[in-house]
N, CA, C and O atoms as a DFTB+ gen file, in Angstrom:
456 C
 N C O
     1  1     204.441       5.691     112.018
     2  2     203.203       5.892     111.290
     3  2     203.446       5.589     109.821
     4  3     204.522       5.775     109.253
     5  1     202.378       5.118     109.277
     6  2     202.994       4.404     107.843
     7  2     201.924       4.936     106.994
     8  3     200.851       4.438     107.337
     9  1     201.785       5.886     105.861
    10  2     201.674       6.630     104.856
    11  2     200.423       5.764     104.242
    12  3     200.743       4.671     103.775
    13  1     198.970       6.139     104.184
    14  2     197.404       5.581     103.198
    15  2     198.092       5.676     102.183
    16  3     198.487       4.525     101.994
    17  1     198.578       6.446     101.236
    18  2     198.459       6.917      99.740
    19  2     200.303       6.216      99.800
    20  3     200.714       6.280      98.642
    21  1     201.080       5.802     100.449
    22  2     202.169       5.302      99.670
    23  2     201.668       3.873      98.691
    24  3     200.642       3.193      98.694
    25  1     202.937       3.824      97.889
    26  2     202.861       3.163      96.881
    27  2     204.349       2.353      96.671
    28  3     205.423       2.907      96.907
    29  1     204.264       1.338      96.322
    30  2     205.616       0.216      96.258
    31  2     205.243       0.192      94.733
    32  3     204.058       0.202      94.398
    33  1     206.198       0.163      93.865
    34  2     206.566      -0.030      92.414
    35  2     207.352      -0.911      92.117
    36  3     208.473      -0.443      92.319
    37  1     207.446      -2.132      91.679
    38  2     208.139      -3.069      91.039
    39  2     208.874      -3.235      89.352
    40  3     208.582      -4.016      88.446
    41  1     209.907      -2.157      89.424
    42  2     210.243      -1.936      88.083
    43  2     210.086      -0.313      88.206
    44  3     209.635       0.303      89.171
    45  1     210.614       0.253      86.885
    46  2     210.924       1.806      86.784
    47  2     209.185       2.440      86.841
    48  3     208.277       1.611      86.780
    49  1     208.871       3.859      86.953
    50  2     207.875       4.236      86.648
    51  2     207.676       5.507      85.543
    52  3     208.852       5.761      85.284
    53  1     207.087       6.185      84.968
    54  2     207.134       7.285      84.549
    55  2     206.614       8.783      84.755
    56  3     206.705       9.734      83.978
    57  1     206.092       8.723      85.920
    58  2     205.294       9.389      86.903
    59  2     206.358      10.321      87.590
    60  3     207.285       9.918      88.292
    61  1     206.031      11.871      87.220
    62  2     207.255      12.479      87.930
    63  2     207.988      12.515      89.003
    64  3     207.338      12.959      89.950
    65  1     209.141      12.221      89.288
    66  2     209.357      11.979      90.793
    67  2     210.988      12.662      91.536
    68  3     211.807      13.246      90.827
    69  1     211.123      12.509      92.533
    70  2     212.374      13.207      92.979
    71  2     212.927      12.036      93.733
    72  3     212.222      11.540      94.611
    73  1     213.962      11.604      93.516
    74  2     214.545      10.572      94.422
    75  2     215.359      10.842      95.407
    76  3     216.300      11.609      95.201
    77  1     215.130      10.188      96.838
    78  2     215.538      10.457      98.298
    79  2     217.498       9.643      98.231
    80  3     218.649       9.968      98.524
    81  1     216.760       8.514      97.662
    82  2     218.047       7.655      97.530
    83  2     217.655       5.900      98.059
    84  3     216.495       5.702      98.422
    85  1     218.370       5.041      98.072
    86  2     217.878       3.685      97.932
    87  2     217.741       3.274      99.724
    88  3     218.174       3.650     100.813
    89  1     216.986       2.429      99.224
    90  2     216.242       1.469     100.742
    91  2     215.907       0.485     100.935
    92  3     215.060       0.058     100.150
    93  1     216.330      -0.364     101.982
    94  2     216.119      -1.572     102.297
    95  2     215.527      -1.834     103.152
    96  3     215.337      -0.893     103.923
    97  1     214.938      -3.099     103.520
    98  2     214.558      -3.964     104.485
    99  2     214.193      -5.167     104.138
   100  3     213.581      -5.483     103.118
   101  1     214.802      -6.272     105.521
   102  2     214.320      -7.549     105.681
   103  2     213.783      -8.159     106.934
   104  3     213.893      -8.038     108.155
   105  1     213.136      -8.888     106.022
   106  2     211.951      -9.891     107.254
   107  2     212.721     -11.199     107.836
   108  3     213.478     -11.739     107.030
   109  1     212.637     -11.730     109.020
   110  2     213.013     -13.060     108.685
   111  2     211.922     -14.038     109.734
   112  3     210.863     -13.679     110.248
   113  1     212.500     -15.151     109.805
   114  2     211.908     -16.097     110.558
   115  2     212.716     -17.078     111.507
   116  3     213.525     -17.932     111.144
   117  1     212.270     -16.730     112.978
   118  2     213.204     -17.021     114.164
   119  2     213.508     -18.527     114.079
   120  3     214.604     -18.678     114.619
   121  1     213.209     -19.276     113.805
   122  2     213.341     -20.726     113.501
   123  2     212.050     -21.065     112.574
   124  3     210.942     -20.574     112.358
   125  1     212.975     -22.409     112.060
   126  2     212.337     -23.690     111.140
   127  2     210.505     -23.534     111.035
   128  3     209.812     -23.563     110.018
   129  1     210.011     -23.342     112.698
   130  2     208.486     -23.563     112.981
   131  2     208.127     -21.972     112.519
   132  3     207.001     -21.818     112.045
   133  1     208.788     -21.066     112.596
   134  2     207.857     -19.904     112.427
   135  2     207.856     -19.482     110.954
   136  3     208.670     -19.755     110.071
   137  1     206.502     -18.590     110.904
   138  2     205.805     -18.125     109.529
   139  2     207.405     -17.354     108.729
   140  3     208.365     -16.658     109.060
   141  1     206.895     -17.994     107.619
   142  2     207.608     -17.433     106.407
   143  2     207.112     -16.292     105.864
   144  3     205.978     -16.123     105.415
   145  1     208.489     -15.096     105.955
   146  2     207.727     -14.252     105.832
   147  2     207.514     -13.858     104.333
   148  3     208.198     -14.153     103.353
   149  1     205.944     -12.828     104.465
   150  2     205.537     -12.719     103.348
   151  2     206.022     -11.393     102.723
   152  3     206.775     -10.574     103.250
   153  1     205.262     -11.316     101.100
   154  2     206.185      -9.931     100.516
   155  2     205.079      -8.533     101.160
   156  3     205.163      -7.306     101.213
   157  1     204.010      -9.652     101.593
   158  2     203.354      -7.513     102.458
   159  2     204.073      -7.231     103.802
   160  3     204.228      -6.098     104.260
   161  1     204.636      -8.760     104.581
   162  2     205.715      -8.365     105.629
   163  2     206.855      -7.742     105.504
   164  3     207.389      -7.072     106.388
   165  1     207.188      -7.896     104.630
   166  2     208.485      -6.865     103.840
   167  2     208.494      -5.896     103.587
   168  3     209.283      -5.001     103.890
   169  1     206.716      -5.903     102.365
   170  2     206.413      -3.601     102.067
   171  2     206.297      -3.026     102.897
   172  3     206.526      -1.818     102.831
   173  1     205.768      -3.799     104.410
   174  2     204.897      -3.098     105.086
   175  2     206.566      -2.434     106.498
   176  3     206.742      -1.726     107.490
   177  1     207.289      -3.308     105.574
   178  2     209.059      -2.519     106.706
   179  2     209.576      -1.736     105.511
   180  3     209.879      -0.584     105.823
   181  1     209.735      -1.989     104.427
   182  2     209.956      -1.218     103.667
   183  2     209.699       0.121     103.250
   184  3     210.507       0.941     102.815
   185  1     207.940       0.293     103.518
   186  2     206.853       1.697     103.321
   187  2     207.847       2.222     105.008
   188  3     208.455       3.291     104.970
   189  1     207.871       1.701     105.816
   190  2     208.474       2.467     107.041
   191  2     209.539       3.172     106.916
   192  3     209.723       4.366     107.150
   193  1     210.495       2.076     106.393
   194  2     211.979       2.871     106.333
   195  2     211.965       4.407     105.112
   196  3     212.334       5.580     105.152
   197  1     211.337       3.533     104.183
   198  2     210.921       5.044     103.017
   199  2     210.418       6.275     103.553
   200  3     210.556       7.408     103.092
   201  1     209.534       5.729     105.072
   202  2     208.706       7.041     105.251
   203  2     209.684       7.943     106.182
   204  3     209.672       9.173     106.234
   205  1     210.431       7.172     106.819
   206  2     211.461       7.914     107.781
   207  2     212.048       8.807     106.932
   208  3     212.053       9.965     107.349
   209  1     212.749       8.533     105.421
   210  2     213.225       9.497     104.728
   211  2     212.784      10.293     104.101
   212  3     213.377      10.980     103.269
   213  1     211.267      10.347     104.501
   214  2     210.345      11.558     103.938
   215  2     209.994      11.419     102.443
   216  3     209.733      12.354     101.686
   217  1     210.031       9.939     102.095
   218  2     209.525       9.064     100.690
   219  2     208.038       8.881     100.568
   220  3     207.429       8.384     101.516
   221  1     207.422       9.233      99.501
   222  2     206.131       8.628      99.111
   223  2     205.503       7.381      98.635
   224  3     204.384       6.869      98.672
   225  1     206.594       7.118      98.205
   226  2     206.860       5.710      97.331
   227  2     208.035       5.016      96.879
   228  3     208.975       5.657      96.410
   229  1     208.070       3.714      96.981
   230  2     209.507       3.468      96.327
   231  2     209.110       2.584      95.079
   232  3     208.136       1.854      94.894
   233  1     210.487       2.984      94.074
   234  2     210.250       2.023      92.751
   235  2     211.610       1.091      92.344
   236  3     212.713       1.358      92.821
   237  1     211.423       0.112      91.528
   238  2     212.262      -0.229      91.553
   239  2     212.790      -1.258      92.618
   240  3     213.970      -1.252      92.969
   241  1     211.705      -2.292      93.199
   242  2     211.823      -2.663      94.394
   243  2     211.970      -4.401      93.564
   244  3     211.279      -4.839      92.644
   245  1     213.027      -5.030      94.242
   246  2     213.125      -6.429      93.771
   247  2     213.115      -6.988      95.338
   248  3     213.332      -6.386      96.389
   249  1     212.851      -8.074      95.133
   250  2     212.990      -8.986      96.201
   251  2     213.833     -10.246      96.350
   252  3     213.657     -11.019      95.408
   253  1     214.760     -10.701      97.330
   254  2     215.726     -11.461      97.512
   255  2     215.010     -12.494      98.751
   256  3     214.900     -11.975      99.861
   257  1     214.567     -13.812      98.597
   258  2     214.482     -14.744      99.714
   259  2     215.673     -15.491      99.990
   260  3     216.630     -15.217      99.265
   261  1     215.828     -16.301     100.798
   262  2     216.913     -16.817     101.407
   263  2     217.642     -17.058     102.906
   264  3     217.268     -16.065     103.531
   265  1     218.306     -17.684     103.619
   266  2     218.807     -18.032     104.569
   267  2     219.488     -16.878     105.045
   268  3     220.266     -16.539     104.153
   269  1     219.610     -15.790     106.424
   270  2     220.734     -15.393     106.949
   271  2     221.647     -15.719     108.028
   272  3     221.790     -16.823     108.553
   273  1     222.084     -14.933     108.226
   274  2     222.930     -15.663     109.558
   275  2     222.369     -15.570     110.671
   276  3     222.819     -15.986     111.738
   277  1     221.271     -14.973     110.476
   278  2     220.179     -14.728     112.406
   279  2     218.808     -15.215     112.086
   280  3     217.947     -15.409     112.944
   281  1     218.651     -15.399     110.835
   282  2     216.921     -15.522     110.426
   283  2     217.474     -17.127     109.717
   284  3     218.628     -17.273     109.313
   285  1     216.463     -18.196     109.668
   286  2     216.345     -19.355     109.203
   287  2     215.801     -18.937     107.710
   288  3     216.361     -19.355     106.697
   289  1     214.614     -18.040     107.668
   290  2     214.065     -17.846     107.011
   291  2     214.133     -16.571     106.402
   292  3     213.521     -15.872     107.209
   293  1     214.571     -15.688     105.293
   294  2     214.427     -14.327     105.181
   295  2     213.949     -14.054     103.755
   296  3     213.901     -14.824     102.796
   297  1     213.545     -12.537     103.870
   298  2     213.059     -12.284     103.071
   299  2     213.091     -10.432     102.773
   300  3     212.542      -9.573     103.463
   301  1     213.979     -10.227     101.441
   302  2     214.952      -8.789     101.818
   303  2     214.352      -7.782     100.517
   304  3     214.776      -8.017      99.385
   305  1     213.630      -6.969     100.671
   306  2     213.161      -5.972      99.668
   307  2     214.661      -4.877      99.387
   308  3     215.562      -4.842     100.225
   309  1     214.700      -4.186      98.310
   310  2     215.604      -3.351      98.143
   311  2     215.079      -2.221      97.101
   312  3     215.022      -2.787      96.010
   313  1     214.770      -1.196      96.998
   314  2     214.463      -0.517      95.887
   315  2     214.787       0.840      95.749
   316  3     216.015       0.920      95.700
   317  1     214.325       1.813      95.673
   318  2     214.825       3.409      95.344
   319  2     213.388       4.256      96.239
   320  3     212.219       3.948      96.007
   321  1     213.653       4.951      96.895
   322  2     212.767       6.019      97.823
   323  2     212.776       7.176      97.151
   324  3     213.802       7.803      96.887
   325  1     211.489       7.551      96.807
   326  2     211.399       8.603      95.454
   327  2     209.850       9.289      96.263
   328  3     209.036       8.824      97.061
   329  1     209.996      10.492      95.615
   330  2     208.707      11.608      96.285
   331  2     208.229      11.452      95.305
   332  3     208.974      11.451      94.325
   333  1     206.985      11.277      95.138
   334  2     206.214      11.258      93.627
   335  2     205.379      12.760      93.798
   336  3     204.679      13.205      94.707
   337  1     205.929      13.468      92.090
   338  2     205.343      14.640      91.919
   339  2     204.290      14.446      91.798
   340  3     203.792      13.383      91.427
   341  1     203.321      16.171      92.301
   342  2     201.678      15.361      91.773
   343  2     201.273      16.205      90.087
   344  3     201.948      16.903      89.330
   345  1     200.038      15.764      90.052
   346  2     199.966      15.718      88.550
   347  2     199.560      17.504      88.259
   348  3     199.425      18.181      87.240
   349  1     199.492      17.706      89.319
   350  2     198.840      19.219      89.041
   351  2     199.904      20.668      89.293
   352  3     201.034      20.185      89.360
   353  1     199.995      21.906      89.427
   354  2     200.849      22.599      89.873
   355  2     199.542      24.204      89.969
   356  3     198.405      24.394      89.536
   357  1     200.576      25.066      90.806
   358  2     199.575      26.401      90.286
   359  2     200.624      26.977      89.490
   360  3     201.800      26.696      89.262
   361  1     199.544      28.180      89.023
   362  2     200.556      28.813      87.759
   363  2     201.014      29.951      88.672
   364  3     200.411      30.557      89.558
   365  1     202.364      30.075      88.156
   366  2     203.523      31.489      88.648
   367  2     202.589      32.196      88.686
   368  3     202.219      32.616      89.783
   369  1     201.918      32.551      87.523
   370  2     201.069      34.221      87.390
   371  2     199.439      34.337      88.338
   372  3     199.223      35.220      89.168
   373  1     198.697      33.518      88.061
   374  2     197.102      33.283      88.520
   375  2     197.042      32.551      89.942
   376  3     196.224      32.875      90.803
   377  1     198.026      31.490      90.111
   378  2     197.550      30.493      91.072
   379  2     196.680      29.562      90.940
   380  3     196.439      28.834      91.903
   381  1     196.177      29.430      89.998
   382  2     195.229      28.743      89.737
   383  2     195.557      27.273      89.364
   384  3     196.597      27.254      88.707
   385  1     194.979      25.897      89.573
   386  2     195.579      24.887      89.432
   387  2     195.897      24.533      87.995
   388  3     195.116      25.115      87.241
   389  1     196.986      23.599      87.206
   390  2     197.146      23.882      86.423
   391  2     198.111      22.040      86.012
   392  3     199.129      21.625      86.566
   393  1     197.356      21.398      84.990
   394  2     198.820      20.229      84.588
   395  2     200.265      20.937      84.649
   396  3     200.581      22.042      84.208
   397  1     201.073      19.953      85.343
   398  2     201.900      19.612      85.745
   399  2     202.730      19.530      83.740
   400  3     203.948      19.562      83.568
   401  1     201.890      19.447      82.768
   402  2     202.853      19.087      81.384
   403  2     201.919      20.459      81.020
   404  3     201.587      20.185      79.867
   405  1     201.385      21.594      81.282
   406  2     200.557      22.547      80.300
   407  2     201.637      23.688      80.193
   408  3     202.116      24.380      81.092
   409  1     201.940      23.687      78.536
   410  2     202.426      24.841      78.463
   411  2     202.014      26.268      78.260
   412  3     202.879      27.050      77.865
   413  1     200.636      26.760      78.512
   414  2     200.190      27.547      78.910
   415  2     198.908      27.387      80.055
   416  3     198.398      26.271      80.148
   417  1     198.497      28.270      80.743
   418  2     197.370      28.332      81.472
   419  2     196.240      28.621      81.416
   420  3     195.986      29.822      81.511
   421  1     195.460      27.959      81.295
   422  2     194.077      27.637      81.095
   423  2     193.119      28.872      81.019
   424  3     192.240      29.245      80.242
   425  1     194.010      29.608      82.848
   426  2     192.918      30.823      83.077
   427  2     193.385      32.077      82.595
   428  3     192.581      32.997      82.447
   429  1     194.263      32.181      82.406
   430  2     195.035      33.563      82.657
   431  2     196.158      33.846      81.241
   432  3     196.714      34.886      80.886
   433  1     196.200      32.381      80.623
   434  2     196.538      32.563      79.207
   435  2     197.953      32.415      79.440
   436  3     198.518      31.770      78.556
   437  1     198.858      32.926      80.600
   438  2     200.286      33.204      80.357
   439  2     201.056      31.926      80.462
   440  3     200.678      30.930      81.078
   441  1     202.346      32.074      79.698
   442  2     202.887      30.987      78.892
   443  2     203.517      30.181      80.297
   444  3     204.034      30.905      81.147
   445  1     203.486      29.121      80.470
   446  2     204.627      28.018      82.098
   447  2     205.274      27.299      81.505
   448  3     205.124      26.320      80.774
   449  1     206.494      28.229      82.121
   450  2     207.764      27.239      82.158
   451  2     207.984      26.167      83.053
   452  3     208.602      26.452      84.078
   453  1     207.677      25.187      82.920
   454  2     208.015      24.593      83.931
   455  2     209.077      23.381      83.961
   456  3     209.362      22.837      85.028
């Protein structure tokens, strides 16, 4: 099953996140006549393998085309499998929802460490 809300990042992000650790996958093409594969044939093995490790998103994803030794044709994503924090949190004291950067709480006044 492959994740609506994942996200592939090309390059670093700044969006809080927890990293699983790095991930690969490649596409290839069984001979000369068959389709070259494309880079959504790649995210779309890539978003898989990320999701097996319980990843939301990966960043940091480059792409390598080229010849292998079983594929005529390939095509090899590599990037970092990272949980992306969300933007909100509740507060220790209220529960109440609260930014993820607020150093105090909105409802209840008391100071978050977070």
């Amino acid at each position: 099953m492959v994740n609506i809300g994942f996200e592939i990042v090309v390059g670093l992000t700044n969006r809080a996140h927890r990293v699983i650790g790095p991930v690969k996958a490649r596409v290839g093409a069984a001979t000369v006549f068959s389709k070259t594969p494309t880079l959504e044939d790649v995210n779309w093995k890539l978003q898989e393998a990320a999701t097996r490790m319980g990843a939301n998103a990966v960043i940091n994803v480059t792409y390598d085309r080229g010849i292998s030794a079983t594929s005529w044709k390939a095509l090899t994503a590599t990037g970092i499998a990272v949980v992306f924090e969300t933007e909100d949190v509740k507060c220790p004291s209220c529960a109440e929802t609260i930014k993820r950067d607020a150093k105090k709480c909105r409802y209840c006044g008391e100071e978050v460490n977070q």
